[in-house]
C-alpha positions, -999 to +999 in steps of 0.1 A: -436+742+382-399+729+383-390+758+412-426+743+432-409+710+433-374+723+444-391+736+471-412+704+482-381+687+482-361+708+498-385+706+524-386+667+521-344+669+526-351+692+555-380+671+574-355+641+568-322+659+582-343+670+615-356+631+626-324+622+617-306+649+640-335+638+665-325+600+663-289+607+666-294+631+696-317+606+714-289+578+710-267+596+725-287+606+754-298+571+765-280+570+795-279+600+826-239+600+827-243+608+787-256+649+799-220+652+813-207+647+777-230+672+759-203+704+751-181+673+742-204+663+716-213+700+705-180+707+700-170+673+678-205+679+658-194+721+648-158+705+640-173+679+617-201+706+600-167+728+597-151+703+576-180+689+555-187+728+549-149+733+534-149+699+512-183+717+500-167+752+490-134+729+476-157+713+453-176+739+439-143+763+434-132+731+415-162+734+393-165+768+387-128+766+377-134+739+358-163+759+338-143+788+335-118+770+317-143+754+295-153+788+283-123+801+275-112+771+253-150+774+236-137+813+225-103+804+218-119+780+193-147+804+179-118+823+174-093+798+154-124+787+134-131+820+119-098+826+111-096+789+089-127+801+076-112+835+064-080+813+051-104+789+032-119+820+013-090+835+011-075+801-010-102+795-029-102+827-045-065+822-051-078+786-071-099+808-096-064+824-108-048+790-108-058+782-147-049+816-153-016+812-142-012+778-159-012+794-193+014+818-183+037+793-175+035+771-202+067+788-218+088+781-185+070+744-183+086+737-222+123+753-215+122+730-183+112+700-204+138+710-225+165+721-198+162+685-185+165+667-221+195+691-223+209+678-189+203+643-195+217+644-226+248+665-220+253+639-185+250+608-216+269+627-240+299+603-236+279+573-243+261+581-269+291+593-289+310+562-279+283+534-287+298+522-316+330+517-294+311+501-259+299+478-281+329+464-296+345+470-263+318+446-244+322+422-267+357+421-264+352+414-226+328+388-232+350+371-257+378+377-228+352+360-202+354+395-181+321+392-172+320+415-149+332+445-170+306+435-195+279+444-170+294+477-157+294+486-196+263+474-206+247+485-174+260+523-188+247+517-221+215+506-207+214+537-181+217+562-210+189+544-236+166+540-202+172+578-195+168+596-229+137+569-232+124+583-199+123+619-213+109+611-243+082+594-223+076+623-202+067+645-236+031+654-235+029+649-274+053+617-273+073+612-307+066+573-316+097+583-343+123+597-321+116+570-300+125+541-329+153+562-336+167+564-302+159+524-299+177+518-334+208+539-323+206+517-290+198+484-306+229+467-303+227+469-263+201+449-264+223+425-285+251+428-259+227+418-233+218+388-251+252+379-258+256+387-222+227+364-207+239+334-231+272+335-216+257+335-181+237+308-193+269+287-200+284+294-170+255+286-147+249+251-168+284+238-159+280+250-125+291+213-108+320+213-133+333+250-131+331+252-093+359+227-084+382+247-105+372+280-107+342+290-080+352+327-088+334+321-122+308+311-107+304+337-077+312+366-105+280+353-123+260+354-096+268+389-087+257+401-125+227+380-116+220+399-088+222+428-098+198+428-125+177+412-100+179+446-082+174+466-114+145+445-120+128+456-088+138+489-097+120+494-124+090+478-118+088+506-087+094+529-113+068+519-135+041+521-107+050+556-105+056+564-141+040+539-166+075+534-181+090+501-183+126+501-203+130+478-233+139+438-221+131+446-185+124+426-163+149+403-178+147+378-147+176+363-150+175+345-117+145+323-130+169+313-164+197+303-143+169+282-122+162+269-154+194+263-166+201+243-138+169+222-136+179+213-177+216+209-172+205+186-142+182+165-164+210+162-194+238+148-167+207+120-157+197+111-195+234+112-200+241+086-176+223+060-195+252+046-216+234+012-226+200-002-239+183-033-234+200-049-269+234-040-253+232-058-217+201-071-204+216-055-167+213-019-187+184-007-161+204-021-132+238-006-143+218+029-154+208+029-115+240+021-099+255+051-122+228+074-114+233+071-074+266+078-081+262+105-100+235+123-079+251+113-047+286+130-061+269+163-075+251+169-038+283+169-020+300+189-047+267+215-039+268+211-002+304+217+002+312+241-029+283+255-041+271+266-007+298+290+004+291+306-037+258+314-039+233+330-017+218+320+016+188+329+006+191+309-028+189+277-004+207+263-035+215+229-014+180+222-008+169+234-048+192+208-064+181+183-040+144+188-054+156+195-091+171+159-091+144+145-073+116+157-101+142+154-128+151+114-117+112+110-115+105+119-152+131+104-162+122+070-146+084+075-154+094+079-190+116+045-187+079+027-174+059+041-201+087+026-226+082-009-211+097-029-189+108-068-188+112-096-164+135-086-131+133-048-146+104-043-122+123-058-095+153-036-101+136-007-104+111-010-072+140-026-050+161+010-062+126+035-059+115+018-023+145+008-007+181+027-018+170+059-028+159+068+007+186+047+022+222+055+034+238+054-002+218+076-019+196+103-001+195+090+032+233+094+038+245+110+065+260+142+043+225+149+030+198+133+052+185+168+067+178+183+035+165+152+022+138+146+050+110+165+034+110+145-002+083+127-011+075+093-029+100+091-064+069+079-083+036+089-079+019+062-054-003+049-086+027+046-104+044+025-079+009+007-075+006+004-113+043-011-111+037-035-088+002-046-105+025-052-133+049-073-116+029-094-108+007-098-136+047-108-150+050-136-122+011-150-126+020-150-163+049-170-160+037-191-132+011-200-158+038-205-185+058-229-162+030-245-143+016-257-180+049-270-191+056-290-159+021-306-164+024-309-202+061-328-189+044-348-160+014-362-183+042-374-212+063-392-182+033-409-171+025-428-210+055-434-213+069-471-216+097-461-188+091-466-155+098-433-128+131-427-121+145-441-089+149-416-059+184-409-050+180-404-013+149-427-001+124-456-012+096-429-019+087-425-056+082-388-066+094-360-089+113-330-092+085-308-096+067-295-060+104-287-047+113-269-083+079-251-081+083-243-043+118-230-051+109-209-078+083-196-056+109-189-030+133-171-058+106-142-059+099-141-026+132-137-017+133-105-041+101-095-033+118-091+004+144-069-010+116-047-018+090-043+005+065-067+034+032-063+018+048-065-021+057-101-005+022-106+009+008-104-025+032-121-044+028-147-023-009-146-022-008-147-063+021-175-056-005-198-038-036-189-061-018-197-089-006-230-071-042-240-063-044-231-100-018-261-110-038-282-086-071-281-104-052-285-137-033-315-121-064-330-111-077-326-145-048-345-158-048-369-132-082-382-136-079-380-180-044-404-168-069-429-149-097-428-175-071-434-204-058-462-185-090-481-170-100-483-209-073-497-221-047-509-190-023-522-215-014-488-228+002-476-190+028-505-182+032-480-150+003-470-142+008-482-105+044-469-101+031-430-116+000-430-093+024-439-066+049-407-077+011-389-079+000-392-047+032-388-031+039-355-050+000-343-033+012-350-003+050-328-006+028-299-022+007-297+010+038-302+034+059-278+014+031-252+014+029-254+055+067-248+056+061-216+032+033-205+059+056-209+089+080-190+067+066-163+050+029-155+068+042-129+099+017-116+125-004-094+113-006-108+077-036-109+057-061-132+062-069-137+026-034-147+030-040-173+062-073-185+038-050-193+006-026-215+026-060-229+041-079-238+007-038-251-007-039-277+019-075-283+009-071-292-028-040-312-024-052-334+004-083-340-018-064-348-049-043-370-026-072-386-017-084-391-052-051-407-063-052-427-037-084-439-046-077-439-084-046-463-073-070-492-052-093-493-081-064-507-100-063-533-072-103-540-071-102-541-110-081-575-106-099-588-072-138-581-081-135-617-100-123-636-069-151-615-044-173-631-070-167-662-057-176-661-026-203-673-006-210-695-039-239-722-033-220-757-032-182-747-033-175-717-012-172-743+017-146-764+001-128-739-011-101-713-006-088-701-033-104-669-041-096-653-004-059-666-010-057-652-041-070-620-032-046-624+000-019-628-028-030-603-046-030-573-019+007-583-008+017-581-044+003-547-050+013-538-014+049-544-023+049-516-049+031-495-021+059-495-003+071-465-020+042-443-006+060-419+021+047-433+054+017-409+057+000-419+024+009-457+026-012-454+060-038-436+041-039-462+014-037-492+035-067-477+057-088-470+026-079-506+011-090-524+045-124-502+040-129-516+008-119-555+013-143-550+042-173-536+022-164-558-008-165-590+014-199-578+032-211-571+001-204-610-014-221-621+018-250-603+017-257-604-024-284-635-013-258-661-035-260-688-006-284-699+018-270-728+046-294-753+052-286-768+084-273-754+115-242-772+111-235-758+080-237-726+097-215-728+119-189-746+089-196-706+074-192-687+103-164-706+111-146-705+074-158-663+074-135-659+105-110-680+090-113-656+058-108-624+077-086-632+100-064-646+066-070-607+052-063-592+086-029-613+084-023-598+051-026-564+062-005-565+093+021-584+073+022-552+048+014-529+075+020-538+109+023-501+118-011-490+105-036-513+130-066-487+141-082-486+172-115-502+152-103-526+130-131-527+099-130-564+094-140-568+132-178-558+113-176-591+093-165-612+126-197-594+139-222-600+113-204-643+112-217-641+149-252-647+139-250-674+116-229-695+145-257-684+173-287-700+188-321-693+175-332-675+209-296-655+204-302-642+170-321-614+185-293-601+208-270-605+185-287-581+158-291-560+187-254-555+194-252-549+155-277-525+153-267-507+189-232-501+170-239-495+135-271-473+132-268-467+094-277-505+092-311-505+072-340-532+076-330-547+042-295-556+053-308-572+081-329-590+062-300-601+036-278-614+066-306-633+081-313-651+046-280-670+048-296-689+081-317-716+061-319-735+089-350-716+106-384-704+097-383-676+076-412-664+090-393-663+126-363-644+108-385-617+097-403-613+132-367-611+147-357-581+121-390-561+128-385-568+167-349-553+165-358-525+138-388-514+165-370-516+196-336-500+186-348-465+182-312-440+178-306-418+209-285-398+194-275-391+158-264-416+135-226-420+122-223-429+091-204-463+084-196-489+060-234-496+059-244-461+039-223-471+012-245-504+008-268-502-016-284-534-034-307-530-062-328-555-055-345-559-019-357-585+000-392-580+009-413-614+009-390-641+017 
């Protein structure tokens, strides 16, 4: 089947090969000149068959050579395969003797063992005779500080236990009694190395001391060290192999002398502590100060001594750098668990934030790049717990002091003196917002010394607590007034304190705005920026409340003479109650003169406010009605006189203090209608209601019961007119009106 289809497609190749021969001879033939050419081409075409013909026979010689070669390498390997195959038999018939053989030799196997027991002994034959004698010898060289012939003896000693050890151990039926014998006979080696490891402990725990005098102590030391560091490695290789680990190895001697530095390092730092808190209450500040001295001194001594002395890779500069970092940190940690008091916690945090990383401890110029990598001294919760601390210290003794200045402040104001006179101007205050301000300042100012955002919180606790005081002082303030108002003979000063009061409100809030200029930076916290906010809040309300508390001393004396007025029959004839409340205002005004300009304005404002709504008050209480038009205008006339004589009185105390809107211009407004024509009322209580929109219906009413002269009936048609046809536009301000409030209205008159 498979020689068919050669054949078909030989015959295919063939039928292919002649229409492409045909093609190719009918391109070239296409023109007549082309005939001439024909040999030409014959002879290129044979030339060409010629050479595809020899690339043809090239490439099968290669193959044939290539498969010639390939069957002589498959023979040569028959070949090598049957003779491993012979060897393999050959060697495992040689394995079936092997036990055989094995029980032969068990005599030679024992005289060996014993040949090399023989040989090690005979090569330790010296030592072993001459323990006794090595022994006393070493410790004679230890006594002698000859360190390093104690090592080269003890490292013999050692050599010859380890070997005899070694054979024992190599014993298939091991002896557990020669074995204690030989360690019993060798027991005092491992005494020598004791003796020898406690003297190298010495040595390596005065290391600072020993290597300004004598570094060769030192370096000698280091040497022993290392090479039982070596013997170490040794003969845990050997006990991979083996099994056997000699007696006291590894002795790891370079960890002790780590460790013997990290304790000799944390004696010199408990050392330095000389004093205690009964001795000098500067002991933690002096303990500081002596301890960056101390640690500052030993890292030179390391960097410049120490270094050429031990190892490179020891990195000894950069491992006492870290053992007095960890060291210091205990050590310090253990001093906060113990307690601290008052500026303590500012010593301490001032030393941990600021000069231990700075140039005169670890950030000097000697030992800043190996001192790069450190980290915090304390923990960061300790430092936070620290701070926390702190200033649960300064809220507790802001609270201490705040109460005491109060507790101080309220006796001054009962008592039968009057306040002490100021030194540099007219204004009565105390001592205390500038005392409290400064103190404030005092633990800023350290604070600053410590960190920005320690700062920002004490002064955020610094303002809380003083919005604290302020709420207290108001408490105080108003049990002062209340004490007072029941009995006014018991405060002889009452007026001169709630000057000093309101005065002192006033210096908290202006004292507080220099502190924000001062102290709040860009970027500070605005809880910060709110507490400032809500400081200036509660002390210009207090002031406010003083102020307030202070006129109703005045209106306690002049409600009697407001009384009087507009009295049916004698108000007309009479002057005495305005003059005497005229009187009256410039005598209490006098002692107002020792408000600070800001709150003598205030108080002269808020006193004009209330002469205004006390007067309008007296005139519209219904106590007078005029009968005539004359009589009227006699009112209106004598209630322009009135306020004009109270507007003199003011700008005789005040003559600074004159506002744009004047609020005894309302009682010149509301005279207008008594002095008007009956067809002018109604434009009149227009204007009135067109500028005061708070102005109710019943007021109106009141004001147009003092015109006896017309109809009643008229006046109320003239109210409802004006209430209906002076609709607000716009929302309504309040004014002196809203605070008008009569019990009893006028509705049928």
């Amino acid at each position: 089947m498979s020689e068919s289809i050669a054949k078909i497609n030989i015959r295919q190749l063939e039928a292919d090969a002649k229409v492409s021969a045909t093609n190719s001879v009918i391109n070239m033939l296409q023109r007549p000149g082309q005939l001439e050419k024909v040999e030409q081409y014959k002879r290129r075409l044979v030339r060409k068959k010629a050479s595809v013909e020899a690339l043809l026979k090239s490439a099968m010689q290669s193959q044939l050579d290539g498969v010639r070669i390939g069957l002589n390498q498959l023979s040569t390997c028959l070949q090598d395969v049957k003779e491993i195959e012979s060897s393999l038999k050959s060697i495992n018939n040689l394995f079936t003797d092997v036990p055989t053989l094995y029980s032969k030799l068990s005599e030679v196997r024992d005289e060996n063992m014993r040949h090399s027991q023989y040989v090690t002994a005979k090569e330790n034959l010296k030592h072993i005779f001459t323990v006794p004698e090595s022994v006393q010898k070493t410790k004679q060289w230890i006594n002698e500080g000859k360190l390093l012939h104690t090592h080269q003896c003890l490292r013999d000693l050692e050599n010859s236990r380890d070997d005899l050890l070694f054979e024992l151990h190599k014993l298939p039926n091991q002896s557990a009694h020669d074995k204690a014998m030989l360690k019993a006979y060798f027991a005092d080696v491992e005494m020598l190395s004791d003796l020898l490891e406690k003297q190298l402990r010495l040595v390596v725990a005065r290391t600072l001391n020993t290597v300004r005098k004598e570094p060769t102590v030192i370096v000698t030391a280091l040497r022993i060290i290392e090479r039982e560091e070596k013997a170490d490695e040794e003969a845990c290789k050997h006990e991979k192999q083996t099994g056997f680990m000699p007696p006291g190895r590894p002795k790891r001697w370079k960890a002790v002398a780590f460790e013997v530095l990290e304790k000799a390092v944390a004696t010199r730092i408990e050392g330095t502590q000389i004093e205690e808190r009964k001795d000098d209450k500067l002991w933690l500040v002096r303990f500081l100060e002596l301890i960056r001295q101390l640690i500052l001194e030993d890292l030179r001594v390391v960097k410049t001594l120490c270094v050429p002395c031990f190892p490179p890779r020891y990195n000894i500069i950069n491992k006492f750098v870290h053992m007095y970092h960890a060291s210091l940190s205990k050590y310090l940690q253990e001093i906060i668990q113990n307690g601290l008091e008052g500026n303590e916690y500012v010593s301490i945090l001032a030393w941990i934030l600021n000069t231990y990383k700075g140039e005169e401890l670890m950030g000097h110029p000697d030992l800043k790049q190996h001192t790069a990598s450190l980290d915090s001294l304390l923990p960061l919760s300790a430092l936070n717990n620290l701070q926390d601390q702190y200033l649960k210290n300064m809220a507790k003794n802001y609270t201490e002091w705040m109460q005491n200045t109060l507790i101080s402040e309220k006796q001054e104001w009962r008592s039968s003196n009057p306040p002490e006179e100021p030194r540099l101007d007219n204004y009565l205050r105390t001592a205390a917002p500038v005392i409290i301000f400064e103190m404030i300042d005092q633990n800023l100012q350290v604070t600053k010394t410590i960190s920005q955002e320690l700062t920002n919180n004490a002064l955020l606790l610094s303002i809380e607590q003083l919005i604290k005081y302020g709420l207290d002082y108001r408490e105080g303030i108003v049990e002062f007034k209340n004490k007072h108002f029941e009995d006014r003979s018991q405060v002889p000063f009452f007026t001169q304190y709630m000057i000093t009061i309101v005065n002192n409100c006033l210096q908290y809030t202006e004292l507080g705005a220099q502190f924000e200029k001062q102290y709040v930076v860009y970027g500070a916290p605005h809880q910060l920026i709110d507490s400032f906010k809500r400081l200036k809040d509660v002390f210009i309300q207090l002031r406010n409340e003083s102020g307030k508390y202070l006129l109703e001393e005045v209106f306690l004396d002049l409600d009697k003479h407001f009384e009087e007025l507009f009295v049916s029959g004698r108000w007309l004839q009479i002057s005495l109650p305005t003059d005497t409340i005229c009187a009256t205002l410039e005598d209490y005004f006098q002692d107002y003169n020792r408000l600070v300009e800001a709150n003598f304005e205030y108080i002269i404002a808020e006193a004009r406010e209330s002469i205004t709504k006390k007067y309008v008050t007296a005139m519209l209480s219904k106590k007078v009605s005029f009968k005539s038009y004359e009589e009227c205008q006699t009112a209106a006339k004598k209630i322009f006189k009135e306020t004009e004589q109270l507007r003199k009185a003011f700008l005789t105390a005040a003559p600074n203090t004159i506002d744009i809107e004047d609020p005894l211009d309302i009682i010149i407004m509301l005279s207008e209608v008594l002095k008007c024509e009956d067809d002018m009322i109604s434009f009149d209580l227009h204007r009135i209601v067109e500028k005061y929109r708070d102005i109710t219906e019943d007021h109106l009413h009141r004001l147009l019961s003092l015109r006896g002269d017309l109809p009643r009936a008229d006046l109320k048609e003239k109210v409802n007119f004006v209430i209906k046809t002076s609709k607000p536009k716009s929302p309504v301000q309040s004014s002196l009106f809203s605070q008008l409030v009569f019990q009893d209205r006028i509705i049928n008159w």
